[in-house]
C-alpha positions as a Markdown table, in Angstrom:
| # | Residue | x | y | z |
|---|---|---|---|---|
| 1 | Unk | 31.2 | 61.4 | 24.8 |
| 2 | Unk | 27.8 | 60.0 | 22.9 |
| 3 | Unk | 26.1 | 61.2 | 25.7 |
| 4 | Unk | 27.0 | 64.7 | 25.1 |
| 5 | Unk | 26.6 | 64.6 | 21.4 |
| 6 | Unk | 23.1 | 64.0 | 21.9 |
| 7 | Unk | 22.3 | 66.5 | 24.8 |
| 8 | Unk | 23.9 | 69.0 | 21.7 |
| 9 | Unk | 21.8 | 67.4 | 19.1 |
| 10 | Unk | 18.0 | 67.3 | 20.1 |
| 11 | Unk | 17.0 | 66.2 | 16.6 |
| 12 | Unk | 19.3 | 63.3 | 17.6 |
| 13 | Unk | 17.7 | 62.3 | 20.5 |
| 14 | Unk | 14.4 | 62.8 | 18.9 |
| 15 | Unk | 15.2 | 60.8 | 16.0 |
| 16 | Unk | 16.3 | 58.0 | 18.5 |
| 17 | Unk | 13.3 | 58.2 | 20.5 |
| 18 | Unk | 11.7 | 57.9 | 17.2 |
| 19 | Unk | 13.3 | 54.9 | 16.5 |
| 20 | Unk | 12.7 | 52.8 | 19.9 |
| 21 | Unk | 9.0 | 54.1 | 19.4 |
| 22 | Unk | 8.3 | 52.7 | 16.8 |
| 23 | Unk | 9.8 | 49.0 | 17.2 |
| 24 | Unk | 7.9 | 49.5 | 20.1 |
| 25 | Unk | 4.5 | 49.8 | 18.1 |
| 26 | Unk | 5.9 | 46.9 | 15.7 |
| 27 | Unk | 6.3 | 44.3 | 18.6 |
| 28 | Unk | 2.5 | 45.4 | 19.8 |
| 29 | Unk | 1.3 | 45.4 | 16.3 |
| 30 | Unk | 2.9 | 41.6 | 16.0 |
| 31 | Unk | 0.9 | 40.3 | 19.1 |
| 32 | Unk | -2.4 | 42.7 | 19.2 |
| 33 | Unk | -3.5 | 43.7 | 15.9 |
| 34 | Unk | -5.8 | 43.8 | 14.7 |
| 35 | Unk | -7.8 | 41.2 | 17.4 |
| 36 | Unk | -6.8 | 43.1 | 20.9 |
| 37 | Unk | -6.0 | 46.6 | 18.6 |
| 38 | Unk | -8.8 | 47.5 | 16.6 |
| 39 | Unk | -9.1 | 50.7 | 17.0 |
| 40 | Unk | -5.6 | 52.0 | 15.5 |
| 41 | Unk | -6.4 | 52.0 | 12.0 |
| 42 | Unk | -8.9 | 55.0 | 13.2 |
| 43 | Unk | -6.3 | 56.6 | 14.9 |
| 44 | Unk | -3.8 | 56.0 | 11.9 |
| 45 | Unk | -6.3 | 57.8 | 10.0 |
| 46 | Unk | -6.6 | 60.3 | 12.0 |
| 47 | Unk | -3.0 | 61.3 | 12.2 |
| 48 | Unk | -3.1 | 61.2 | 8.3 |
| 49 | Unk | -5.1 | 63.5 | 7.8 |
| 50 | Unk | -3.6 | 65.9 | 10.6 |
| 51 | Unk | -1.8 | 69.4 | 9.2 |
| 52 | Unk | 0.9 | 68.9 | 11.2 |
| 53 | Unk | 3.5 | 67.3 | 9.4 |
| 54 | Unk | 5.2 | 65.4 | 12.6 |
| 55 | Unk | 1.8 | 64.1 | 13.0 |
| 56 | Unk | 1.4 | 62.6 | 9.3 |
| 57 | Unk | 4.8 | 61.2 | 9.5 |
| 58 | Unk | 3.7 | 59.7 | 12.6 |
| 59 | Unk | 0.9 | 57.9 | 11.6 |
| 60 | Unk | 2.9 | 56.5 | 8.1 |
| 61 | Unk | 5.6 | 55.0 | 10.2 |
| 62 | Unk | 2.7 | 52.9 | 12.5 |
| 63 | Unk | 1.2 | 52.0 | 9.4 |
| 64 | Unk | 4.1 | 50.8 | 7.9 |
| 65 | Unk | 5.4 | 49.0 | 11.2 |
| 66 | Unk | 1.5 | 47.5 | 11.5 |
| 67 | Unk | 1.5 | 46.2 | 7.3 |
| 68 | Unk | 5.0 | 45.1 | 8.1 |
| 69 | Unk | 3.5 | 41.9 | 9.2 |
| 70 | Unk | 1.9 | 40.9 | 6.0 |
| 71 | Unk | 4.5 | 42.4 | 3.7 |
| 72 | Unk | 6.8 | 39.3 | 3.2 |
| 73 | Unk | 4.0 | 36.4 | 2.9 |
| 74 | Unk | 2.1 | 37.9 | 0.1 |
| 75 | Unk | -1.6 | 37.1 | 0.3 |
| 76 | Unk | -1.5 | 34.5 | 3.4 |
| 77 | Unk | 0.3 | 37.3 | 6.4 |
| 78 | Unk | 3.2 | 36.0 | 8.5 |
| 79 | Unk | 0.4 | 34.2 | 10.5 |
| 80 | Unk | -1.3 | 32.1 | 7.6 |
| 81 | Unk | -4.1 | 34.7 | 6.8 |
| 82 | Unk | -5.0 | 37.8 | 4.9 |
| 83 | Unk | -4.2 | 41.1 | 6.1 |
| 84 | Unk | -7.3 | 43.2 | 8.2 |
| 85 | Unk | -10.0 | 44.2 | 5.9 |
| 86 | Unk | -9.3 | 47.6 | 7.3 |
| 87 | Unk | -5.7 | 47.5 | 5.6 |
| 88 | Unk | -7.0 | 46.7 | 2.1 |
């Protein structure tokens, strides 16, 4: 039965490919960035400045699953240091 709801809903499906994206990018964000991921707050920047909505949105929800790390630990980040220079 879910299974057809979503082949009727496409937005659905999108939205949960969405969703399973972006923890994705959170659990490589936890472990790479920024040492072995340097080069995403380019890309990030990239996608912000893009016309295409889908594209902006895109590159907000990476951000936010990238800063998510140093969100709760104020000044020190979840790994006893400051966040990137790149994110200040």
């Amino acid at each position: 039965m879910a299974t057809e709801r979503s082949l009727a809903s496409p937005s659905l499906m999108i939205n949960a490919s969405r969703a399973q994206l972006f923890r994705a990018v959170e659990t490589v964000a936890n472990v790479d960035f920024p040492d072995k991921w340097p080069e995403v707050l380019p890309q990030i920047s990239e996608c912000l400045q893009s016309s295409d909505h889908n594209v902006v949105i895109a590159g907000l929800q990476t951000l936010y699953q990238i800063i998510k790390k140093y969100e709760y630990d104020g000044a020190a980040g979840a790994f006893g240091r400051g966040p990137p220079s790149g994110l200040t």
